[in-house]
Backbone as a printed PyTorch tensor [residue, N CA C, xyz], in Angstrom:
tensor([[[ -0.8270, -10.2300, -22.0770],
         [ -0.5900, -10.7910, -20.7680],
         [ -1.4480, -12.0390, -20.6010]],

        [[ -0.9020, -12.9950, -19.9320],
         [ -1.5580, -14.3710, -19.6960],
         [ -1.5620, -14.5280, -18.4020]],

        [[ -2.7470, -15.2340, -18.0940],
         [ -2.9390, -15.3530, -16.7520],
         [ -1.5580, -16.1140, -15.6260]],

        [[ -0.6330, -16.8500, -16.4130],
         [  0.5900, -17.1520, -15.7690],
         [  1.3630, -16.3090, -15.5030]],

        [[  1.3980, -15.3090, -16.0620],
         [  2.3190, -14.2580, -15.7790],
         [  1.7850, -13.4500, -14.0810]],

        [[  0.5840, -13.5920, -14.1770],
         [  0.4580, -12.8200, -12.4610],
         [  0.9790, -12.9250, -11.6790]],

        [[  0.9490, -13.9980, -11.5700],
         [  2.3300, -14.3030, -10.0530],
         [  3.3750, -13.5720, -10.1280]],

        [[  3.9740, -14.0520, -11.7870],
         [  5.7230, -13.1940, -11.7960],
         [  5.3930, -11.8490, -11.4160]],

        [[  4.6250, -11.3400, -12.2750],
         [  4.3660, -10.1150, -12.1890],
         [  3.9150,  -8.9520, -10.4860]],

        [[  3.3630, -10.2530,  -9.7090],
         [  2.9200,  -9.6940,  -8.0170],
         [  4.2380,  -9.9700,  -7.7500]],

        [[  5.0400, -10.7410,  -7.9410],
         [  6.0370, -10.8040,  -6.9220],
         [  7.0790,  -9.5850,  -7.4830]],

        [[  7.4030,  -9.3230,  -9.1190],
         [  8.3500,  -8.5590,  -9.4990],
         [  7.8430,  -6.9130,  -8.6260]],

        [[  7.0260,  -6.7840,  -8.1210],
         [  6.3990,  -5.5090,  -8.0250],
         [  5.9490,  -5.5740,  -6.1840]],

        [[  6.5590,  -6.3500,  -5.3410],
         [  5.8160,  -6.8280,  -4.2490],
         [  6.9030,  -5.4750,  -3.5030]],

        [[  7.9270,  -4.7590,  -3.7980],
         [  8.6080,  -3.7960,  -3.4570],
         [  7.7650,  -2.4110,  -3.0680]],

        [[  7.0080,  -2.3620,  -4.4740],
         [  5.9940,  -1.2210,  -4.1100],
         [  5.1090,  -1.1490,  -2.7420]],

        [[  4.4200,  -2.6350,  -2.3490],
         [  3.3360,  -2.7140,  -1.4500],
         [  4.3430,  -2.5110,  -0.1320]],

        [[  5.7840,  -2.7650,   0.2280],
         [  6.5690,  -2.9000,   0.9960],
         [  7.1980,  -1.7340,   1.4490]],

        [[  7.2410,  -0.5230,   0.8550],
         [  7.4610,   0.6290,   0.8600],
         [  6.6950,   1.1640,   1.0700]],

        [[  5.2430,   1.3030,   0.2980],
         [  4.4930,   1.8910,   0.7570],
         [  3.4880,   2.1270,   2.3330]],

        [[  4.0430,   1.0250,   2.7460],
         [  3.4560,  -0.0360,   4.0530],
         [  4.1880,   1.0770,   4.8180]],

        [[  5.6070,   0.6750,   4.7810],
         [  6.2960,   1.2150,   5.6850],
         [  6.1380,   2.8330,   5.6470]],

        [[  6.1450,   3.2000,   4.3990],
         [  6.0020,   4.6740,   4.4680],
         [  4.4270,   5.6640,   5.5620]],

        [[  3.5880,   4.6970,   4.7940],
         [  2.3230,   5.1340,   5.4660],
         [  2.3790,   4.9840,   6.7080]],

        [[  2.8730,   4.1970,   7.3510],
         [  2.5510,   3.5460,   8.8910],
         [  3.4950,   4.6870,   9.4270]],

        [[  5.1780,   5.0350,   8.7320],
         [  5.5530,   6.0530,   9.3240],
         [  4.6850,   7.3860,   9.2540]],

        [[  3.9030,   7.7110,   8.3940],
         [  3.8600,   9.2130,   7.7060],
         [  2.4770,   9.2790,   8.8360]],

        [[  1.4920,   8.4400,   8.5570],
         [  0.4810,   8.2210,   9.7990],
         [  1.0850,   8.5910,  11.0070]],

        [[  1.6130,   7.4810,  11.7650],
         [  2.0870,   7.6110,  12.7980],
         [  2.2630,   9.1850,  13.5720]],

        [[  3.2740,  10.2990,  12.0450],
         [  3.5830,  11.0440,  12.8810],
         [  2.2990,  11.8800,  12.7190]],

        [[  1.4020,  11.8920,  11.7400],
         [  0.2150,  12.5520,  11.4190],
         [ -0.4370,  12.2180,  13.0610]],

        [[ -0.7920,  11.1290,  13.9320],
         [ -1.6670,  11.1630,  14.9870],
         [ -1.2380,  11.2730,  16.0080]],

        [[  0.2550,  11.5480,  15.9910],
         [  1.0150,  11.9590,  17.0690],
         [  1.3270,  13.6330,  17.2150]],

        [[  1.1650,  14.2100,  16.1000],
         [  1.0190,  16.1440,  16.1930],
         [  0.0440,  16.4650,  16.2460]],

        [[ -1.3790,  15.6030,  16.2240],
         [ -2.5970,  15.8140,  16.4410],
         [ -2.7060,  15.5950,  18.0880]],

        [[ -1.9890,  14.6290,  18.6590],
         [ -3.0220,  13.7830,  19.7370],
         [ -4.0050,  13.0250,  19.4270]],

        [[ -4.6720,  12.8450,  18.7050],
         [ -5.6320,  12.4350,  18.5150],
         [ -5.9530,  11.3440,  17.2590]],

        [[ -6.6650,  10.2440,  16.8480],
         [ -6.7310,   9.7020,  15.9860],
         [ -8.1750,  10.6060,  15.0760]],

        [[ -6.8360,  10.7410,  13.4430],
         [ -7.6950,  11.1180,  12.6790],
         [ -9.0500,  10.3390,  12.1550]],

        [[ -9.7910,  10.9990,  12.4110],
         [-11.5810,  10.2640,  11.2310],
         [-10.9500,   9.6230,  10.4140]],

        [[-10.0960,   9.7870,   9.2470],
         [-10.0130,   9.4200,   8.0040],
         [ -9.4180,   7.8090,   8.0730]],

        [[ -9.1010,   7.3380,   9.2950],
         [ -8.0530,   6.4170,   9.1150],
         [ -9.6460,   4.6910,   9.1950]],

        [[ -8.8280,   4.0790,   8.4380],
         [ -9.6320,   2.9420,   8.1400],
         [-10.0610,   1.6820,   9.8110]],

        [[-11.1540,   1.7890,  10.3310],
         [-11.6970,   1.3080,  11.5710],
         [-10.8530,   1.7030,  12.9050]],

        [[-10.4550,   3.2060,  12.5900],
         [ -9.4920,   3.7990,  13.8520],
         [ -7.7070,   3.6060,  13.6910]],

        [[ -7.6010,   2.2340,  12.8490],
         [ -6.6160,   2.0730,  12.9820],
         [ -5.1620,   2.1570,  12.1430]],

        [[ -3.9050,   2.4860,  12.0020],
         [ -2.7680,   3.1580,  11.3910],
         [ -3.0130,   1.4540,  10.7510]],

        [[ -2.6430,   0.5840,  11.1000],
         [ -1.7100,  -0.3610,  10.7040],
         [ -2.9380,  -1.2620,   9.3080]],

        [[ -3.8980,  -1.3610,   9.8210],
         [ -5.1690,  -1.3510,   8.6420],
         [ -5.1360,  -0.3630,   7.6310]],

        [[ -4.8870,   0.8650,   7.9960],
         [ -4.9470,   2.2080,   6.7820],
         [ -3.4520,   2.1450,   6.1570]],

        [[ -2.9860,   1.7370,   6.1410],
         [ -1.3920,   1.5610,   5.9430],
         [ -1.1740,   0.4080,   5.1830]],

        [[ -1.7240,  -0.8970,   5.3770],
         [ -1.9320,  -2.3970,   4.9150],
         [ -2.7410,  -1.7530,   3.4100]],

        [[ -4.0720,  -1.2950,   3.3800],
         [ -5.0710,  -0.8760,   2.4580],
         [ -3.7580,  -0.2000,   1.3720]],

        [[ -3.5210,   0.8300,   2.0230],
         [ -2.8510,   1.9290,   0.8900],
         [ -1.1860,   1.1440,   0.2730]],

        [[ -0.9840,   0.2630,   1.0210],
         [  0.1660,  -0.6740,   0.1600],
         [ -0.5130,  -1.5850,  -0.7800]],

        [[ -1.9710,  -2.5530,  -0.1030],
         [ -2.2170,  -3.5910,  -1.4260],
         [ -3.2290,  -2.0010,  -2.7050]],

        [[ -3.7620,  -1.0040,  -2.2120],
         [ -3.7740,  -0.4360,  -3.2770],
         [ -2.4860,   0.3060,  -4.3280]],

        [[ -1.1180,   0.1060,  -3.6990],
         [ -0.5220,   0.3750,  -4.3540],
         [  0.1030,  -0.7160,  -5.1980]],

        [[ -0.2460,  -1.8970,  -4.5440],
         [  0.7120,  -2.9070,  -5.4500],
         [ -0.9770,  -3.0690,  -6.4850]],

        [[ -1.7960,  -3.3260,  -5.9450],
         [ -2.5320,  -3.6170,  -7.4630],
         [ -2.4070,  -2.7040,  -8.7050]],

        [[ -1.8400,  -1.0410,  -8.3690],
         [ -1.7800,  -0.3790,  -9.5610],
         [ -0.8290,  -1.1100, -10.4720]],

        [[  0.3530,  -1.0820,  -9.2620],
         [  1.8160,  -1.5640,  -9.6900],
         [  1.5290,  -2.6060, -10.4600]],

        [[  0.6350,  -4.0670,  -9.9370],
         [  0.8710,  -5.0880, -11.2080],
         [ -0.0600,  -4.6550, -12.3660]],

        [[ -1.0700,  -3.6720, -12.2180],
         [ -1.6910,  -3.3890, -13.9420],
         [ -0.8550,  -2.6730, -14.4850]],

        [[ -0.1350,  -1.5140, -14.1190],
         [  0.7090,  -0.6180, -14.7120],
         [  1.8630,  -1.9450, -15.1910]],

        [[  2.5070,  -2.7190, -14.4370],
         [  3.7190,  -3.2810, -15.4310],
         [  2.5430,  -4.4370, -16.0580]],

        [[  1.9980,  -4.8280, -16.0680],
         [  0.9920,  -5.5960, -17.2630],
         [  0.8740,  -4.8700, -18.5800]],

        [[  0.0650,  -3.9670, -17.7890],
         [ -0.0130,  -3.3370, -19.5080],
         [  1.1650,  -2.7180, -19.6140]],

        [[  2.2720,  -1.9140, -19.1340],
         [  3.2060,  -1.3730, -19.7830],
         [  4.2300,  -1.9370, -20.2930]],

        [[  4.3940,  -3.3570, -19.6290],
         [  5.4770,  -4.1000, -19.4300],
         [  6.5090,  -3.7780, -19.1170]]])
């Protein structure tokens, strides 16, 4: 892998961070809505920050996994 390829490679994979976004923000959502309450675990109180985090941690797997796997 060469450093030119990153870009192709963030954008071929920018699906993952986009799904996952949406998924979390839903799956959260209903997580602090059967509580009432906002869970501890969520990043400075807030869904849409803990949701943002867990998509760019999913796209950074996503571009090492298709790097090295191709």
């Amino acid at each position: 892998m060469t450093p030119d390829m990153l870009p192709t490679l963030a954008l071929s994979t920018m699906g993952v961070a986009v799904g996952v976004f949406i998924g979390a923000l839903i799956g959260i959502n209903i997580a602090k809505r059967n509580t009432g309450v906002s869970p501890n675990w969520l990043f400075r109180g807030s869904v849409y920050a803990t949701a943002f985090l867990a998509s760019m941690g999913a796209w950074f797997v996503a571009v090492v996994f298709k790097g090295l796997l191709g």
